[in-house]
Each structure stands twice: as C-alpha cells, then as structure tokens.
C-alpha positions in Angstrom: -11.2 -29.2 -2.7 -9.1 -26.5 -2.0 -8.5 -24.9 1.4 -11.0 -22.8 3.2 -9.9 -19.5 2.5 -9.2 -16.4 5.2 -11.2 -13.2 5.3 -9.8 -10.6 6.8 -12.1 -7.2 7.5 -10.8 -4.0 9.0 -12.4 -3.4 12.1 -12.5 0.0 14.4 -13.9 -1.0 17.4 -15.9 -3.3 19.1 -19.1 -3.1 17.2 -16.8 -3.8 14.4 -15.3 -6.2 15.7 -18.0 -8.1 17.2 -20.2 -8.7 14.0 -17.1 -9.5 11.6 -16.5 -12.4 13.7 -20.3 -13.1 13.8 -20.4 -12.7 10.0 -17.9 -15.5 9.2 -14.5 -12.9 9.6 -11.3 -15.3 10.5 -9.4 -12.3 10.7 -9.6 -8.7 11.7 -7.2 -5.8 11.1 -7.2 -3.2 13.6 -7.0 0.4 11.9 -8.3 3.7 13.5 -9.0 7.1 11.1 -10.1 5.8 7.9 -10.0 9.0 6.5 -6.1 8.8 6.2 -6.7 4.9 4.7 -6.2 3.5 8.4 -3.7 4.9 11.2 -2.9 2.9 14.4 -5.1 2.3 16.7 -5.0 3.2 21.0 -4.1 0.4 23.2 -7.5 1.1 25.0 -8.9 0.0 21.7 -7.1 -2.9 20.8 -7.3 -4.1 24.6 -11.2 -4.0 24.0 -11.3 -5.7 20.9 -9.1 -8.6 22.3 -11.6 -9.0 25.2 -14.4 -8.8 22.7 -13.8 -11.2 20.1 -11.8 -14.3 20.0 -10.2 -14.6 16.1 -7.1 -13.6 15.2 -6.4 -9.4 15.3 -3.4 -7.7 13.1 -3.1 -4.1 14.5 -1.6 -1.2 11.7 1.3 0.5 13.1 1.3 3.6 10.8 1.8 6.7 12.2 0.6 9.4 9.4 -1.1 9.1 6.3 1.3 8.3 3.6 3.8 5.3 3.4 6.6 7.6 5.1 8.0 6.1 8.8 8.9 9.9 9.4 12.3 10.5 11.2 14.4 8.6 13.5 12.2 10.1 16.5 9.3 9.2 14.8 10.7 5.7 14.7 11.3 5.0 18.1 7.9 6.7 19.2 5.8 3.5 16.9 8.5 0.9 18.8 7.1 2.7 22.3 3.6 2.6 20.8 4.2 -1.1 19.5 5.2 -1.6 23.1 1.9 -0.5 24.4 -0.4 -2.4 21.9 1.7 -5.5 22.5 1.1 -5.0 26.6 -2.6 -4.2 25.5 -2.8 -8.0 23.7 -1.6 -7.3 20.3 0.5 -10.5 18.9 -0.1 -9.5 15.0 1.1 -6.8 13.3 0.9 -4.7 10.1 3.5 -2.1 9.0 5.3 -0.9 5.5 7.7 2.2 4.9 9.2 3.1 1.7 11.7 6.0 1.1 10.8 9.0 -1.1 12.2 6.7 -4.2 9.8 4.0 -3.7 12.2 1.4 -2.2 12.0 -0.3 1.3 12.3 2.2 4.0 15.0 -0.9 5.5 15.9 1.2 8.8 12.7 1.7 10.1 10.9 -1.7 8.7 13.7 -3.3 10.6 14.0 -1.4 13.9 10.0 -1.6 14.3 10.7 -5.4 13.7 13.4 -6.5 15.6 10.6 -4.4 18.7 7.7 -7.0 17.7 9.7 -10.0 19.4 8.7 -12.3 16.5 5.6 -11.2 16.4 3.6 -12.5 12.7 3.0 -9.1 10.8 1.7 -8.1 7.3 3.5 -5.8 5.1 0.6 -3.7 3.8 -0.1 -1.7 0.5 2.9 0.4 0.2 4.0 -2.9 -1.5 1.9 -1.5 -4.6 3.6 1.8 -4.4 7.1 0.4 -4.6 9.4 1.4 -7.6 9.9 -2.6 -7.7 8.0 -5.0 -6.2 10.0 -8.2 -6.9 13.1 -6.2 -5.4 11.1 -5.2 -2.6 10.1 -8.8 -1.7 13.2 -10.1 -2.1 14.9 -7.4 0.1 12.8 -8.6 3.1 12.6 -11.7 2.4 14.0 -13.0 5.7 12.4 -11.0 8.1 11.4 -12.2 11.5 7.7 -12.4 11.7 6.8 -11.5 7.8 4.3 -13.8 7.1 1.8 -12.1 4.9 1.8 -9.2 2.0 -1.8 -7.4 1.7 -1.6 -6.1 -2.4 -4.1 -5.1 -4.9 -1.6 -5.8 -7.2 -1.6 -1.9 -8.2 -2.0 1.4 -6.4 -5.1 2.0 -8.4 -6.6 -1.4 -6.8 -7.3 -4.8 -8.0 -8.9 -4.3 -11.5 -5.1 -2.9 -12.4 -3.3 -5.0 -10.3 -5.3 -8.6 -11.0 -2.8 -9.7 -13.7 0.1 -9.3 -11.0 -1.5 -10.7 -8.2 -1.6 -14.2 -11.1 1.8 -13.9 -11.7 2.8 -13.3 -8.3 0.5 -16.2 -7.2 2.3 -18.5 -10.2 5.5 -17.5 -8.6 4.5 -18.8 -4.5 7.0 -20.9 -3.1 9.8 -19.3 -5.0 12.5 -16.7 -3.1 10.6 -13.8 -1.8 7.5 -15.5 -2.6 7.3 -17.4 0.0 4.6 -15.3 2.4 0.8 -15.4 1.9 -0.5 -12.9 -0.7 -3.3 -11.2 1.1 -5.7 -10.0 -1.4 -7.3 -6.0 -0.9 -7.7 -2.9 -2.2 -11.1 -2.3 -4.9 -11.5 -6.6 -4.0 -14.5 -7.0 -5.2 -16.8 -10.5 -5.4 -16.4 -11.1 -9.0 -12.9 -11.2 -8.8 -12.8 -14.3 -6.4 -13.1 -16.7 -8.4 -10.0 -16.0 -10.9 -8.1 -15.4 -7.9 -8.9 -19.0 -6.0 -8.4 -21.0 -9.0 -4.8 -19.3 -9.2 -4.4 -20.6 -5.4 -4.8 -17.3 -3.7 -6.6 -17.9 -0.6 -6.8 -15.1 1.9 -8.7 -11.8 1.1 -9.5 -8.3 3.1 -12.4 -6.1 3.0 -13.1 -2.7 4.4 -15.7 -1.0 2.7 -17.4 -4.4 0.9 -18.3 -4.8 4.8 -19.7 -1.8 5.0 -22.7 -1.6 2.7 -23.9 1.8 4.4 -20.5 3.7 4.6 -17.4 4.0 6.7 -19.2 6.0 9.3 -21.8 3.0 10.0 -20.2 -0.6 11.5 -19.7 -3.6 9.8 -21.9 -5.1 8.6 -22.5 -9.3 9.7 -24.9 -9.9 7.1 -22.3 -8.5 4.7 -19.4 -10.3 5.7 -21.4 -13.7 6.1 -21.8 -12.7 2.3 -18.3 -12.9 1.5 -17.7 -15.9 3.7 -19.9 -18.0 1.7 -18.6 -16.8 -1.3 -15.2 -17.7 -0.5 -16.3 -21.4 1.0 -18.5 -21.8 -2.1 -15.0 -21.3 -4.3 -13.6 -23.7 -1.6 -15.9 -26.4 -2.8 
C-alpha cells in the first residue's frame, strides 16, 4: 500500500478555507485575485484563516501577475510583506521568479529566502515556464526551506506536461530531485492514477474544487471527491 497522498486546494478565505479542510484538504495554499492566476494574500486574511482551520497553509508571495520579482524595490517590499504574513501566522511559503530569459530569477528567490527564516516553501509554476527545468532544479537545489515544486509538467498544463512529470518522478531521489513533485495545473481525476503508480503523491486543485466557478467557495463535497479518489489509489 502506498502512502496516503496530500491534497492541496487553493483557498481565498475562510469559507474556503473552512470546507477544504472539511472536505478531506491536508493542505491549503493561500492566494488572493485569481484573476491574475493567484497574488498574495493580506495578513488580515492569512491571520483569519490560521484561526479558522487547523491543516497546514502555504501562503503565495507573488506580487504581480507574471513570474517577474520586479526590481530591487519591489524585492524588498515582498521581504516586508513576508514579514507581515509570517507575524500574521504564516510558516509555509510559495514563491518562483525567473528572468526575461526563462532562467532562475537567483537574486530575488534568494533574498526572499534567506527573509523566510527556514520557513518550508514551494516553488510554484514558473518552473514550467523555465528555458530548462533540469538546470533550474539543480540551481536551487540547496535552498533553505525548498521542500516542494508544484508543476504541470508544461505551461499548457498536465495533458502536455504528464510525460515529464513520469520522468521527473523516475528521477526522485537524484540531485535536484530531491523535493516533492506537487502535482497542478489542468490536474484532472483521470490523471491520478498514472501519476500514483509512478510514486507521485501530492496533488493541488483550484478550480476542480470549485464545481460552480471561481466566484463561488470551495466546494466540501468536491474535495471529499478528490480525497477518496486519491486514498482509493492509496489502497
């Protein structure tokens, strides 16, 4: 039997928050204006979903939409903010910045960093924009914190991307393979089970828990959907 696997759904406040965890969630990741694909959220926020629920939250520190961290200035304003969620509860983060060329924005991934105090964090999507992936994993590979890469294995999402989230999963264990390959973007249910028997075990949903639209709140009954699929693939 394999290990339970984690679900992860993007919450934007309490409601959110609050039937994710009810609906099987292990995980939630803290996003505010989906419009731009998920900004960082107030401290008000986070503090409110922290007294609200009691799973594990990872809070987006992204500052525009795009995978740009902006200037230096712009840089040291998301350390301030980081500041603040950390003050407001956050211990989980998620960040990623490339350059115009589609490498590793270094500077700014490590500044915002070495402000997290150790802090476990995600490096999100902008891993599937990245002019090379396996260059990119291997560059911050030994990162305080890093722990997890979310990845459809494409930009397009995971119908593209699902043979390099099998190779990348063949690969675990291996230099800059070591973190958890967190599985979203166009996730849907029938690619679960190809994914678990290839030992990928953590998954994140937005819209799937959302069967009425991003302007309507998670939905329980649809993550308690996704939970038992995963723990049936468990069995």
């Amino acid at each position: 039997m394999s290990k339970r696997a984690v679900l992860e759904v993007i919450a934007l406040g309490v409601e959110d928050a609050v039937a994710a965890q009810a609906g099987g969630a292990d995980r939630l990741e803290l996003v505010t204006d989906m419009a731009a694909d998920g900004l960082t959220p107030s401290a008000a926020t986070v503090a409110g979903i922290r007294a609200a629920v009691g799973i594990d939250l990872r809070v987006m520190l992204r500052p525009a939409d795009g995978f740009a961290a902006g200037d230096p200035e712009d840089v040291e304003r998301l350390v301030r903010v980081a500041g603040e969620l950390r003050e407001a509860g956050a211990d989980q983060f998620v960040l990623g910045f490339l350059g115009a060329d589609g490498e590793p924005d270094l500077a700014a991934v490590e500044r915002i960093v070495g402000a997290l105090g150790g802090c476990r964090w995600t490096f999100h999507r902008a891993i599937d924009r990245a002019a090379d992936r396996d260059a990119l994993r291997k560059q911050l590979a030994d990162l305080p914190g890093l722990d997890t890469y979310l990845t459809a294995g494409a930009a397009e999402g995971v119908d593209e991307g699902l043979p390099t989230l099998l190779a990348e999963a063949a690969r675990q264990g291996e230099p800059g393979y070591e973190q958890t390959i967190l599985v979203g973007g166009g996730l849907r249910l029938d690619h679960v089970p190809a994914l678990r028997r290839a030992g990928i075990d953590a998954f994140h949903i937005g819209g799937s828990a959302r069967p009425h639209g991003w302007d309507r709140p998670v939905s329980a009954e649809a993550v308690a959907q996704w939970r038992a699929a995963l723990d049936g693939e468990s069995a």
